[in-house]
Backbone as ProteinMPNN parsed JSONL, in Angstrom:
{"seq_chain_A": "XXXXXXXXXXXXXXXXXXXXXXXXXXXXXXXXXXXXXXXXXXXXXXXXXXXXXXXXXXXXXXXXXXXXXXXXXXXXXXXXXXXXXXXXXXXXXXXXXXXXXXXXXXXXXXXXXXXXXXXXXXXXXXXXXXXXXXXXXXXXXXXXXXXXXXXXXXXXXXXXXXXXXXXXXXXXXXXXXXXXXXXXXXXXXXXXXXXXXXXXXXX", "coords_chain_A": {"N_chain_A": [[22.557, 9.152, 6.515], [20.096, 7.86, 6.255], [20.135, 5.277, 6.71], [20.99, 4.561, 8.833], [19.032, 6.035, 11.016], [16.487, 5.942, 13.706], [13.972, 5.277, 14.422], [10.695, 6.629, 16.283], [9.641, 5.94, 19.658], [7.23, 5.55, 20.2], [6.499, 4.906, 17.248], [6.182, 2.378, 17.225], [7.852, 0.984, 15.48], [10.853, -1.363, 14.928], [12.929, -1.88, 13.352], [16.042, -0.111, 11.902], [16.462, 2.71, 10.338], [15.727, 3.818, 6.541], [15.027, 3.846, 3.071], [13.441, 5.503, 2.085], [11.128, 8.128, 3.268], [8.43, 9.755, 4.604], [5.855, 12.256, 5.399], [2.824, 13.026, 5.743], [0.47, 15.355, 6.623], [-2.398, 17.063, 7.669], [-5.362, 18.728, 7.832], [-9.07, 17.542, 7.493], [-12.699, 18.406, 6.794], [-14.903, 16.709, 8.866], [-18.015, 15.307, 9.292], [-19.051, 13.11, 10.642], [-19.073, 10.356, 12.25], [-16.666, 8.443, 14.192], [-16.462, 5.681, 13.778], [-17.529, 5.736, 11.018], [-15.543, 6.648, 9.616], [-13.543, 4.686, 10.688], [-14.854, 2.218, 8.81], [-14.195, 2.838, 6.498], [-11.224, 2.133, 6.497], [-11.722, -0.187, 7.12], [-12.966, -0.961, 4.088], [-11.8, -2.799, 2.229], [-11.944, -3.477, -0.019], [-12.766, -0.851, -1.357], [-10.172, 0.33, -2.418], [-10.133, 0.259, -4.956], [-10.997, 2.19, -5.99], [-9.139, 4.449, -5.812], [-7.577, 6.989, -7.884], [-4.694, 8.799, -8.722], [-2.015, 11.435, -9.326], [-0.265, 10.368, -11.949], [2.749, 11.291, -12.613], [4.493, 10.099, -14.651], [2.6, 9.276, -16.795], [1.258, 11.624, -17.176], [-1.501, 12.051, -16.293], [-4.506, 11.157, -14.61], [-4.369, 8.304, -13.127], [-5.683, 4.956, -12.219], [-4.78, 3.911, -8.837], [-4.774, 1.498, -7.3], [-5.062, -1.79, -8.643], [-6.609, -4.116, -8.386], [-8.29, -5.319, -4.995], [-8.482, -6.868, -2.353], [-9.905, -8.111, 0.764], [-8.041, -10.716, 3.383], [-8.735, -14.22, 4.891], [-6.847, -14.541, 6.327], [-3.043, -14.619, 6.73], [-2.051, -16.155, 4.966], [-3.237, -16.049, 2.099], [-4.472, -17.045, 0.576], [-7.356, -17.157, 0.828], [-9.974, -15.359, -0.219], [-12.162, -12.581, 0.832], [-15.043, -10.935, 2.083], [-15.03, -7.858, 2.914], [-13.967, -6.137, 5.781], [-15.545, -6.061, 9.002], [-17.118, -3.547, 11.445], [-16.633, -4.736, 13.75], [-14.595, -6.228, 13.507], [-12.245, -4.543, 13.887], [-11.456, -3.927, 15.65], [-9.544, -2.692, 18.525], [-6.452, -3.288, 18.9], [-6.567, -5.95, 16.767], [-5.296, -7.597, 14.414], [-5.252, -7.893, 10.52], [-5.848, -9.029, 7.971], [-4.502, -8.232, 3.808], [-5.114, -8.192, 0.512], [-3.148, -6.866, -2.384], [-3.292, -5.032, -5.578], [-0.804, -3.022, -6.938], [-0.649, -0.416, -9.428], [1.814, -1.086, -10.169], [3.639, -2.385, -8.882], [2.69, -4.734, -8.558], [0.86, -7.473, -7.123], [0.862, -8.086, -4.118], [0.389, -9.244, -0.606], [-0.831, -7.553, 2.754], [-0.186, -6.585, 6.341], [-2.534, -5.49, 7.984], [-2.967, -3.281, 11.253], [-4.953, -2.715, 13.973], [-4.024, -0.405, 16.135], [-5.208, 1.757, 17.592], [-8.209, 3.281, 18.741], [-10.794, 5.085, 19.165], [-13.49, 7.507, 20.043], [-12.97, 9.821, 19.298], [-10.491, 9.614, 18.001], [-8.475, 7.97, 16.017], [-6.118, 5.396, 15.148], [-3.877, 3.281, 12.641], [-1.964, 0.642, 11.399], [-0.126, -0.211, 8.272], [1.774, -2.984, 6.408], [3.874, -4.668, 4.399], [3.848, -8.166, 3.519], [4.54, -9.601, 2.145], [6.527, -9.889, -0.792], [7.321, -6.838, -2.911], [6.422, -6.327, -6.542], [8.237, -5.735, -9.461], [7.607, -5.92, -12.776], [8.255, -8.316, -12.487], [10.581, -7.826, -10.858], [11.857, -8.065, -7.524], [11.105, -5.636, -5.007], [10.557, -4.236, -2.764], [11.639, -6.324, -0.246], [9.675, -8.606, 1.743], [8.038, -6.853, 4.606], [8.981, -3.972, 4.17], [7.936, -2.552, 3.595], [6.46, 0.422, 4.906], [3.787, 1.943, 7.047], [2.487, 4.535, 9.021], [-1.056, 5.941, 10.493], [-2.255, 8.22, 11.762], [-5.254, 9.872, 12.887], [-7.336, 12.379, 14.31], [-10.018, 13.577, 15.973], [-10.018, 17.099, 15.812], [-11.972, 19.591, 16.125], [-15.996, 19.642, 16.248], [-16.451, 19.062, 12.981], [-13.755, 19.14, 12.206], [-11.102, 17.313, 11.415], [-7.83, 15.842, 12.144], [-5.331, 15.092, 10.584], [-2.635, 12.7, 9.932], [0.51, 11.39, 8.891], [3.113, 8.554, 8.47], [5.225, 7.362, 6.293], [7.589, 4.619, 5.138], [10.434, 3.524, 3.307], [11.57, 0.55, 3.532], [15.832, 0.092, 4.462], [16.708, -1.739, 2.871], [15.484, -1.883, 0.579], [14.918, -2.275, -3.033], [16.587, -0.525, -5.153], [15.498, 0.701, -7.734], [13.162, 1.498, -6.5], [13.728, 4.286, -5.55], [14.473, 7.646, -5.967], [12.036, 8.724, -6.878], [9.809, 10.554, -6.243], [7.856, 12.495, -6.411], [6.089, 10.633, -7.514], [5.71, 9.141, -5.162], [4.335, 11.12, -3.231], [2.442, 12.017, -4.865], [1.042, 9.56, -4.494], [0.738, 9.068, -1.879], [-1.454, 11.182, -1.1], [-3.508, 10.508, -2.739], [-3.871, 8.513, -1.094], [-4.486, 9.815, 1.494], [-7.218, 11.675, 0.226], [-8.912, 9.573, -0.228], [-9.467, 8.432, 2.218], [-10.316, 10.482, 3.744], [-12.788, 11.473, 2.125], [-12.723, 12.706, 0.018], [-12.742, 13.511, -3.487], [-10.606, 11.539, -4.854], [-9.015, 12.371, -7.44], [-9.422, 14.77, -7.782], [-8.432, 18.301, -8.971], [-5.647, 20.438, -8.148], [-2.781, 18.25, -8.628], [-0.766, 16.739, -5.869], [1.722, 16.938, -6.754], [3.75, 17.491, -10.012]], "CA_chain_A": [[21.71, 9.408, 7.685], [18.874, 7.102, 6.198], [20.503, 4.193, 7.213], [20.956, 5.331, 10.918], [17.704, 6.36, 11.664], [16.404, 5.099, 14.686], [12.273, 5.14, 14.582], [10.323, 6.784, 17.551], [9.268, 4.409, 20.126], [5.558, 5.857, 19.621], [5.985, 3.951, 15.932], [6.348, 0.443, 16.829], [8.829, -0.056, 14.182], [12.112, -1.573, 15.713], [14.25, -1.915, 12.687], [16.471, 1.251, 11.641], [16.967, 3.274, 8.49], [15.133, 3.716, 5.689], [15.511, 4.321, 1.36], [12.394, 7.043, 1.685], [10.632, 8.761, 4.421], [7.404, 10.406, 3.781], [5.477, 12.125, 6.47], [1.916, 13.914, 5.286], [-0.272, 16.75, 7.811], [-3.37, 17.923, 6.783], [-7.015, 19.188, 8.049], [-10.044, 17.65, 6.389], [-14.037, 18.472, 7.115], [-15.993, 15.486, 8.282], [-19.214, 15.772, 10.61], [-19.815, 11.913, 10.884], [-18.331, 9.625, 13.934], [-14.893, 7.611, 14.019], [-16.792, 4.207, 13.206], [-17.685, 5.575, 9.392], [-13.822, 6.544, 9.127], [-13.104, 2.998, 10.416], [-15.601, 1.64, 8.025], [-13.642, 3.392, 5.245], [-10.102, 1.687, 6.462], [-12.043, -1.668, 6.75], [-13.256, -1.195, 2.855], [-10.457, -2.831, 1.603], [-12.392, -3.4, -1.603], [-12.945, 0.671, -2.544], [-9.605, 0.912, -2.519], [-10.071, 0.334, -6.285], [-11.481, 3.68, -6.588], [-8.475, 5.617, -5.479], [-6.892, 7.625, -8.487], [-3.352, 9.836, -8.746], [-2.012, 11.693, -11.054], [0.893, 9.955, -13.12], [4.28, 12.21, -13.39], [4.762, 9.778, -15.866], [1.949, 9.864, -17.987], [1.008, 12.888, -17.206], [-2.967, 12.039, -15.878], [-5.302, 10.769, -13.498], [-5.033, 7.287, -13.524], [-6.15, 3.805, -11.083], [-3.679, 3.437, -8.643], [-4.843, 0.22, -6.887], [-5.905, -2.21, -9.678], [-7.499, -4.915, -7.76], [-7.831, -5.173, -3.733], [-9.614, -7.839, -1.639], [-9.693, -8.751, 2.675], [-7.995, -11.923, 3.374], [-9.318, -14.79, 5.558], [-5.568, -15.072, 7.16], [-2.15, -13.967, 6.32], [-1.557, -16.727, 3.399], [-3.559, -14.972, 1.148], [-5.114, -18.068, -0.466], [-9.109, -16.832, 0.99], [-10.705, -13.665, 0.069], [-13.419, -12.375, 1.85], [-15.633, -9.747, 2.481], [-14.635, -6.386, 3.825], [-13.519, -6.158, 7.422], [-16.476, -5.121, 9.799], [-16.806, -2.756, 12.604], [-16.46, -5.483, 14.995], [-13.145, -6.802, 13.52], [-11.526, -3.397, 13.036], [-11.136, -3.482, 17.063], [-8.495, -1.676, 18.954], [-5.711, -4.704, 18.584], [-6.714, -6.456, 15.792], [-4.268, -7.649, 12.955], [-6.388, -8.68, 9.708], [-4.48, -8.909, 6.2], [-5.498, -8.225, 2.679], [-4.024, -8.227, -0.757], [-3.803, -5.92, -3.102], [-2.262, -5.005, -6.62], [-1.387, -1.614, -7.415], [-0.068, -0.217, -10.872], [3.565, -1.075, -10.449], [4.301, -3.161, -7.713], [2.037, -5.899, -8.796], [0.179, -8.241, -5.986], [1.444, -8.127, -2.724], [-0.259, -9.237, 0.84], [0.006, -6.791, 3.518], [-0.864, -6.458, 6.913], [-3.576, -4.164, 8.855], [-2.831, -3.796, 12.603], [-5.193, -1.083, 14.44], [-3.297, 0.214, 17.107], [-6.185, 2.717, 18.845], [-9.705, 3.277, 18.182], [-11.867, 6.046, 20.164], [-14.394, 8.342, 19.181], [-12.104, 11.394, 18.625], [-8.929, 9.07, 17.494], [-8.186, 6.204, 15.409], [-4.327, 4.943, 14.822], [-3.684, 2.264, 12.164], [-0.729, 0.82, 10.738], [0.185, -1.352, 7.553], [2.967, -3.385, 5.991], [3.754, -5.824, 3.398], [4.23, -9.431, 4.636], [4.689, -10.722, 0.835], [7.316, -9.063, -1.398], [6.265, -6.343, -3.751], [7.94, -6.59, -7.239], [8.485, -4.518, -10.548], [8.055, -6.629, -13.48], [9.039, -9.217, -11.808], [11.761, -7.748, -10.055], [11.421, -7.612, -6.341], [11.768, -3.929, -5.283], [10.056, -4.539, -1.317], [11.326, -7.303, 0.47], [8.927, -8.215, 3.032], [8.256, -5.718, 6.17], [10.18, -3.202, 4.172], [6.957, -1.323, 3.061], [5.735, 0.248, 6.117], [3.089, 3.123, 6.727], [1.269, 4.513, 10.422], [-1.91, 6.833, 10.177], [-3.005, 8.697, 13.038], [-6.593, 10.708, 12.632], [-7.479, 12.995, 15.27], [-10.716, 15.059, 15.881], [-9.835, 18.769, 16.205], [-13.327, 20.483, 16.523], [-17.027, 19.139, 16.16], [-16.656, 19.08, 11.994], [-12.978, 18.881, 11.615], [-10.032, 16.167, 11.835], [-6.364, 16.204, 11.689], [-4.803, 13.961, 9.541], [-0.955, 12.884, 10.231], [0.852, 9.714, 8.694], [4.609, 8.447, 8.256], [5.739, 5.744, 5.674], [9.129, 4.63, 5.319], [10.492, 2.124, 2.62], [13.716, 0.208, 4.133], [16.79, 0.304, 3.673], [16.951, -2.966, 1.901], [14.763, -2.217, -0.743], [15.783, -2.382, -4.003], [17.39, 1.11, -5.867], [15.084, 1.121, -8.718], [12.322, 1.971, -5.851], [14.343, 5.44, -5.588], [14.227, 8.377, -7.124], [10.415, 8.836, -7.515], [9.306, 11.498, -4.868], [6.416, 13.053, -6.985], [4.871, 9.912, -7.546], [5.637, 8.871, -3.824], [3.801, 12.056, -2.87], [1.057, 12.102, -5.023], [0.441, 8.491, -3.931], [0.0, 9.494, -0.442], [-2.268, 12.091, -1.01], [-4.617, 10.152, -2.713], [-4.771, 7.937, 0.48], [-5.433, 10.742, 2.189], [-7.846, 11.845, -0.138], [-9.526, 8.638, -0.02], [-9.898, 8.071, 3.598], [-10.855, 11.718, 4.098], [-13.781, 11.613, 2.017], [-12.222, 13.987, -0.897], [-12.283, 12.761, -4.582], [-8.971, 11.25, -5.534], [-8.445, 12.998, -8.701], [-9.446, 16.506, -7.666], [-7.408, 19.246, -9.668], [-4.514, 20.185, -8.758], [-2.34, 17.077, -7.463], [0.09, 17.442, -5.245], [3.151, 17.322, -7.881], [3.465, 17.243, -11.476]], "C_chain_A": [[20.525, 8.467, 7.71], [18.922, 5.962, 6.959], [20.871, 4.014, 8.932], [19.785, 5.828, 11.317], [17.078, 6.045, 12.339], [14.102, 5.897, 14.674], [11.868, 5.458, 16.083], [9.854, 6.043, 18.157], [7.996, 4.342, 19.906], [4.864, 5.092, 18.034], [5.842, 2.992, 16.15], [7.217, -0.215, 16.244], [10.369, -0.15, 15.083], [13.222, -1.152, 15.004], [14.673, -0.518, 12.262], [16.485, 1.486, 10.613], [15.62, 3.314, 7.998], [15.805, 4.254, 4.52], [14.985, 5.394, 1.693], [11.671, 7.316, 2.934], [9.65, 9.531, 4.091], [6.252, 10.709, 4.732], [4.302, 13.264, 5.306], [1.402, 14.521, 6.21], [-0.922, 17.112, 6.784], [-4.58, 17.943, 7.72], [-8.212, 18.704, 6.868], [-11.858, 17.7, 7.055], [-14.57, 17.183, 7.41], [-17.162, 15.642, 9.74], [-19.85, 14.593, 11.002], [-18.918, 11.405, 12.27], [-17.499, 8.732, 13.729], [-15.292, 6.397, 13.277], [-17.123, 4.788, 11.551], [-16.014, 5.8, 9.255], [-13.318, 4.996, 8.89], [-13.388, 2.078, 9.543], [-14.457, 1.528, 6.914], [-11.943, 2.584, 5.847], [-10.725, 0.665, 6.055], [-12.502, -1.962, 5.028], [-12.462, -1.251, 2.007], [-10.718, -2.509, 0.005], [-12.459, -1.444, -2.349], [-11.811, 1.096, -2.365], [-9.155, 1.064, -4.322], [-9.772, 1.799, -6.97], [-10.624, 4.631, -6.571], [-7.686, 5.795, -7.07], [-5.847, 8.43, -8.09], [-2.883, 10.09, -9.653], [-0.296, 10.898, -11.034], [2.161, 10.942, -13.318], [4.749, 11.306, -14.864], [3.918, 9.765, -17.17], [1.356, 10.774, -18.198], [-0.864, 13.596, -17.061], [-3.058, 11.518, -14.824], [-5.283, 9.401, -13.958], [-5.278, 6.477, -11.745], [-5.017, 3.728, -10.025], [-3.653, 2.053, -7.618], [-5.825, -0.469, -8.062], [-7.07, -3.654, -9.706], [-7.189, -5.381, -5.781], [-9.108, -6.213, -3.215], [-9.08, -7.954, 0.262], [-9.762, -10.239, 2.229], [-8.372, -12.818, 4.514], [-8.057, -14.586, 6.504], [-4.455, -14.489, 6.077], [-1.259, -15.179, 4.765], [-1.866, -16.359, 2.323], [-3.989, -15.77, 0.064], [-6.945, -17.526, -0.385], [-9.151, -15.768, 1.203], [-11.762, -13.806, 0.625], [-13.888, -11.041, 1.755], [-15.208, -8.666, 3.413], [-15.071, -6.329, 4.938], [-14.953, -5.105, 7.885], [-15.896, -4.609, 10.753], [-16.258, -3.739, 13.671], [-14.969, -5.864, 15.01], [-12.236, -6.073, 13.444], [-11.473, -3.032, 14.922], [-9.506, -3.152, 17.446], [-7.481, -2.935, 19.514], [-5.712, -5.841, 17.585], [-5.618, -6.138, 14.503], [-5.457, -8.459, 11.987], [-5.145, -8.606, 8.284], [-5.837, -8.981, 5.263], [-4.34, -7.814, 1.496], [-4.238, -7.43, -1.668], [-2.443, -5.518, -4.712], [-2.024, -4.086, -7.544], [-0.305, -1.541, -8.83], [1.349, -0.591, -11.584], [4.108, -1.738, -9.719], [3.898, -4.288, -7.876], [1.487, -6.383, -7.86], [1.062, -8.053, -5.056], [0.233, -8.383, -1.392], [0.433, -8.469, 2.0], [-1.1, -7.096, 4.963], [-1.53, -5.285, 7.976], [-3.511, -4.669, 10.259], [-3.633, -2.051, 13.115], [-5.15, -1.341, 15.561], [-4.43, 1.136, 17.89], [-7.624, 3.0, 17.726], [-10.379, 3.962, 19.62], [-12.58, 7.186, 19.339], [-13.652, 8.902, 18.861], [-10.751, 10.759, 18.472], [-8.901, 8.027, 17.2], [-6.571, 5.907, 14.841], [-4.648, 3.456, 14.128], [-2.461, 2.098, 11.255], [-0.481, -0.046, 9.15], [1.705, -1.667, 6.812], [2.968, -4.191, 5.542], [4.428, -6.607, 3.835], [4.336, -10.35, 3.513], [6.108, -9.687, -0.052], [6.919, -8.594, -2.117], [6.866, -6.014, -4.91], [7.534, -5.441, -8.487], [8.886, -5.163, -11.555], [9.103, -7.82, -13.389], [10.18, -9.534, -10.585], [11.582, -7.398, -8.571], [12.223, -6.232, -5.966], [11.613, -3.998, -3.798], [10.303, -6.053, -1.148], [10.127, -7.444, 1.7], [8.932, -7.582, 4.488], [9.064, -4.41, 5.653], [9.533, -1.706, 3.173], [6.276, -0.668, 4.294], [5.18, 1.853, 6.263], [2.285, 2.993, 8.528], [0.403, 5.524, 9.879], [-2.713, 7.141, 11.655], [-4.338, 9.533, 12.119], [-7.131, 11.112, 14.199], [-8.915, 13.901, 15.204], [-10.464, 16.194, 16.353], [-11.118, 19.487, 16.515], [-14.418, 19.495, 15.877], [-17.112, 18.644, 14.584], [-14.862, 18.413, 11.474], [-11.687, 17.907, 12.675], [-8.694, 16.533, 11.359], [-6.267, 14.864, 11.21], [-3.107, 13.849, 9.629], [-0.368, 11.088, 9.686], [2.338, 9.632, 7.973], [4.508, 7.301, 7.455], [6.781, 6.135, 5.316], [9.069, 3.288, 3.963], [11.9, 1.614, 3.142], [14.709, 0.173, 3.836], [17.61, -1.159, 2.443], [15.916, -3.307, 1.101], [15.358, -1.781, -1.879], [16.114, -0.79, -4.845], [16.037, 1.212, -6.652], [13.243, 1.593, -7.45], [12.606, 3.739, -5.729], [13.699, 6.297, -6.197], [13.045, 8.832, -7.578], [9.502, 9.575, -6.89], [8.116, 12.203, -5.396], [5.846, 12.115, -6.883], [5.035, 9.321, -6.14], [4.585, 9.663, -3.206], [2.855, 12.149, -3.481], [0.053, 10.289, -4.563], [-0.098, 8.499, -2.698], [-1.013, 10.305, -0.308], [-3.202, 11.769, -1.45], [-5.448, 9.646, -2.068], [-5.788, 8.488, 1.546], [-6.91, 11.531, 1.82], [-9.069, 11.038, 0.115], [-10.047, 8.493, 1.041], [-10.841, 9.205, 4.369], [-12.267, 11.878, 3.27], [-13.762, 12.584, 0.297], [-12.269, 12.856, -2.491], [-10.669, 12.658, -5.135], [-8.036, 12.358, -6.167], [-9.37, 14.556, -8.832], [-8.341, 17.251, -7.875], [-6.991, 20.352, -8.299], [-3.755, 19.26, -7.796], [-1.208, 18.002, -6.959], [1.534, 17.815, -5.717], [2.912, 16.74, -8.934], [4.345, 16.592, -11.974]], "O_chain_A": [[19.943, 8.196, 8.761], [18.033, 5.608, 7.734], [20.868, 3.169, 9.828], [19.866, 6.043, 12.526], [16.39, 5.314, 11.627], [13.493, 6.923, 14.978], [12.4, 4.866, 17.023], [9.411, 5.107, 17.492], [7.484, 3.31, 19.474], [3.716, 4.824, 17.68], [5.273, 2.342, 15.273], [7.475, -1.418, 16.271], [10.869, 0.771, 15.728], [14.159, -0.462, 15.405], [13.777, 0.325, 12.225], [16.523, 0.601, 9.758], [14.607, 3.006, 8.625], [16.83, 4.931, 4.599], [15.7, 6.396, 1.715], [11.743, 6.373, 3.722], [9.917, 10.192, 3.087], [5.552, 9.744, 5.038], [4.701, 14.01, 4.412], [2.079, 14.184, 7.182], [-0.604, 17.384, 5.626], [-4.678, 16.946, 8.435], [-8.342, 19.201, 5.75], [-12.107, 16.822, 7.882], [-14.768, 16.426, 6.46], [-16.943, 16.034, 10.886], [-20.936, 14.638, 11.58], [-18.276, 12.097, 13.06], [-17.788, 8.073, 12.729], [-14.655, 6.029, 12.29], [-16.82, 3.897, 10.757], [-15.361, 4.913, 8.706], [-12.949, 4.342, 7.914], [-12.594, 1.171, 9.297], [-13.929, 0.488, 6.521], [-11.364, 2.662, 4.763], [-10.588, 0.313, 4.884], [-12.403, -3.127, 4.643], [-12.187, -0.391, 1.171], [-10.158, -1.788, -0.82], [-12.24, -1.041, -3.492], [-11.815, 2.296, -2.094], [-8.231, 1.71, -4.816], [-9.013, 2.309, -7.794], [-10.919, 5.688, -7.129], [-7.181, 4.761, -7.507], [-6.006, 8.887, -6.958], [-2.981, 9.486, -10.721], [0.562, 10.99, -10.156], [2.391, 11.274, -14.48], [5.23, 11.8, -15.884], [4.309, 10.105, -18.287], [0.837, 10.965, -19.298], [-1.375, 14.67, -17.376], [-2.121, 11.314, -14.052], [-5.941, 9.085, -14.949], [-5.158, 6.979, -10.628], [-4.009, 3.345, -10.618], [-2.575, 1.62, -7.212], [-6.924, -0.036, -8.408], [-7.899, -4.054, -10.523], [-6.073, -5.693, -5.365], [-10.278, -6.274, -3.595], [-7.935, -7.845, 0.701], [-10.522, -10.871, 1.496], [-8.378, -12.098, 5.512], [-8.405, -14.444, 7.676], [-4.72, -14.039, 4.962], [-0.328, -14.978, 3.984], [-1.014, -16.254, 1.441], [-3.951, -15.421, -1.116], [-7.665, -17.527, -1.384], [-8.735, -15.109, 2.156], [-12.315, -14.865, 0.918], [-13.175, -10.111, 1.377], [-15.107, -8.804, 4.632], [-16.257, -6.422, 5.255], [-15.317, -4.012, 7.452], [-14.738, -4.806, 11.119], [-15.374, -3.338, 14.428], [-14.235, -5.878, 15.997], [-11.199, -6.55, 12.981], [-11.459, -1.866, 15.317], [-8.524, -3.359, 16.732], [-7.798, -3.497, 20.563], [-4.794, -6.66, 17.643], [-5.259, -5.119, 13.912], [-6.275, -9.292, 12.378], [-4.02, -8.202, 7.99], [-7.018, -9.308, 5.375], [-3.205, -7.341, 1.565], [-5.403, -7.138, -1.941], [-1.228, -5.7, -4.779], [-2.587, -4.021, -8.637], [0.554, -2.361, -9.153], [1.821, -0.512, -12.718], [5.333, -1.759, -9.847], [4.623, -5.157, -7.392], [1.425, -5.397, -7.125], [2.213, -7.821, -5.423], [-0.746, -7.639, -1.335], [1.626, -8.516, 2.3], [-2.238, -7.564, 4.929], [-0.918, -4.405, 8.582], [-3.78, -5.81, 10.633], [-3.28, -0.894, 12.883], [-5.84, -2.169, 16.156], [-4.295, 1.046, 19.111], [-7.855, 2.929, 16.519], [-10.435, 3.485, 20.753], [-12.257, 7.624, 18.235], [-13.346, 8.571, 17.716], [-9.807, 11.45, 18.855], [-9.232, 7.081, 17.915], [-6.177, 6.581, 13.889], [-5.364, 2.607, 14.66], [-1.98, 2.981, 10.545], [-1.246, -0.986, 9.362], [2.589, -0.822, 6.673], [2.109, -4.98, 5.936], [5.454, -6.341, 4.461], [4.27, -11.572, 3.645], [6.422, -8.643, 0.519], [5.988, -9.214, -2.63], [7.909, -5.382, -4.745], [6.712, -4.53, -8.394], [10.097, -5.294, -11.734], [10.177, -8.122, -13.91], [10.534, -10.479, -9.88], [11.09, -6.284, -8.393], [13.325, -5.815, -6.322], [12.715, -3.788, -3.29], [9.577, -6.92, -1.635], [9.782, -6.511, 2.425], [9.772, -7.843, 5.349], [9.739, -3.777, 6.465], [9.963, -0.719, 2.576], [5.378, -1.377, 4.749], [5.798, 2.816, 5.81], [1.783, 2.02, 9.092], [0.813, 6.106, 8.875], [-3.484, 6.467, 12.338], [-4.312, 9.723, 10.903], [-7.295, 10.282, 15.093], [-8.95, 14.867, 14.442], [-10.74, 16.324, 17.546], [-10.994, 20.101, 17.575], [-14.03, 18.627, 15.095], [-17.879, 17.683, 14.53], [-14.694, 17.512, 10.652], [-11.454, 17.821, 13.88], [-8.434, 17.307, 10.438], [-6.943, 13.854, 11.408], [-2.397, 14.83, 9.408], [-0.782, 9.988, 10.054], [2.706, 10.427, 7.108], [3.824, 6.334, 7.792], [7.165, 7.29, 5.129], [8.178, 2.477, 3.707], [12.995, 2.177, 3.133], [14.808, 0.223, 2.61], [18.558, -1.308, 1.671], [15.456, -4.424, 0.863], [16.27, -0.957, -1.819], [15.119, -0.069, -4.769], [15.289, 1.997, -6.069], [12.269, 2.011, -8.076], [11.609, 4.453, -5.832], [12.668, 6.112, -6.844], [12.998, 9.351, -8.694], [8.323, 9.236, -6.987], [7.302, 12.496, -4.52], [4.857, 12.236, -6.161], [3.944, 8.782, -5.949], [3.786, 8.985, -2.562], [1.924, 12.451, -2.733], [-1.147, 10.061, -4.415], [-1.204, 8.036, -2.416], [-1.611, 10.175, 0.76], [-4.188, 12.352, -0.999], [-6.674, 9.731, -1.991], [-6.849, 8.191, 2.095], [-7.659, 11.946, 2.705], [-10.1, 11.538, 0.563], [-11.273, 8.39, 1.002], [-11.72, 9.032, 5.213], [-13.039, 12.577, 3.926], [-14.755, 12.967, -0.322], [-11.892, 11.685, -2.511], [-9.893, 13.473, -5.636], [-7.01, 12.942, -5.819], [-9.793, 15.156, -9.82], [-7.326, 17.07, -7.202], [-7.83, 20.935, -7.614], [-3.88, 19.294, -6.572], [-0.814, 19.137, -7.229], [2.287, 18.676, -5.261], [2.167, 15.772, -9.083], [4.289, 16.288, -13.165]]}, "name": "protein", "num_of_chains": 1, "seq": "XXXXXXXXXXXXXXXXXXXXXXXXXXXXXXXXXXXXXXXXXXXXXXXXXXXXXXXXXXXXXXXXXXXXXXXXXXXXXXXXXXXXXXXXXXXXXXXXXXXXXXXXXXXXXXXXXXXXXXXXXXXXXXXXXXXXXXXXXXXXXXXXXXXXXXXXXXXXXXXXXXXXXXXXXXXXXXXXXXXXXXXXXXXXXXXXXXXXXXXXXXX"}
């Protein structure tokens, strides 16, 4: 069925299928205004800070281990974290980043909507993302949307789909706890929540 899967037209994404599918929903408190959210996408750099817990080792560890904004999609010039201005409603920006297991990869940031009470952004890797060498993500074949919605004066909905394709490599498989607690730190992150607040979402 993965491989037949035809993407809503509301995603953007053309191509069909996927290996994994991974949709999160959640409510989180925030009483500030859409531009600090946006801030917090554009800070590519604190994505250092995000922690998850480990099914494999069985803690809280780093799960991005170095992250920078790139000048352009070659990924030769870093730069300083994306401002408000460049984080406009059409804007593609790229940035590279190199998390615990996938090693370096350049991906890119495309935000799709931007209004006070709603921000839509999407990303996807535009480099291949490998596994001790071994490529596991061909490129375009990492792909993630994030809607954020305000629900009432204090609180936001939170809703976001990632898919890995169907021509990524097997040894990507198989890993649905740490798929799932990876997402949740995002969400953690973006929401304002400490990472590695007890209890994750699987053990």
């Amino acid at each position: 069925m993965g491989r037949d899967w035809m993407p809503p037209a509301c995603l953007g994404w053309s191509t069909p299928g996927f290996a994994t599918l991974l949709t999160t929903v959640a409510r989180f408190r925030y009483s500030g205004g859409a531009n600090e959210l946006l801030g917090r996408i554009g800070r590519i750099s604190g994505l250092i800070s995000i922690r998850y817990w480990s099914t494999t080792r069985q803690h809280w560890t780093p799960l991005i281990v170095s992250a920078s904004a790139l000048a352009g999609p070659q990924g030769a010039r870093h730069r300083q974290d994306f401002s408000l201005p460049e984080l406009a409603q059409g804007s593609t920006l790229y940035f590279q980043q190199s998390d615990n297991t996938s090693g370096k990869a350049t991906y890119q940031l495309r935000i799709v909507g931007v209004s006070a009470d709603r921000l839509i952004f999407e990303t996807e890797n535009i480099t291949a993302m490998r596994y001790l060498l071994v490529p596991i993500f061909p490129p375009h074949e990492f792909q993630a949307i994030y809607f954020l919605e305000r629900e009432s004066p204090e609180v936001w909905r939170y809703y976001s789909i990632a898919r890995t394709g169907k021509d990524a490599n097997g040894l990507a498989n198989g890993h649905d706890a740490s798929t799932i607690n990876r997402a949740m730190a995002f969400f953690r992150y973006l929401a304002g929540i400490p990472t590695d607040q007890e209890p994750p979402a699987a053990r």
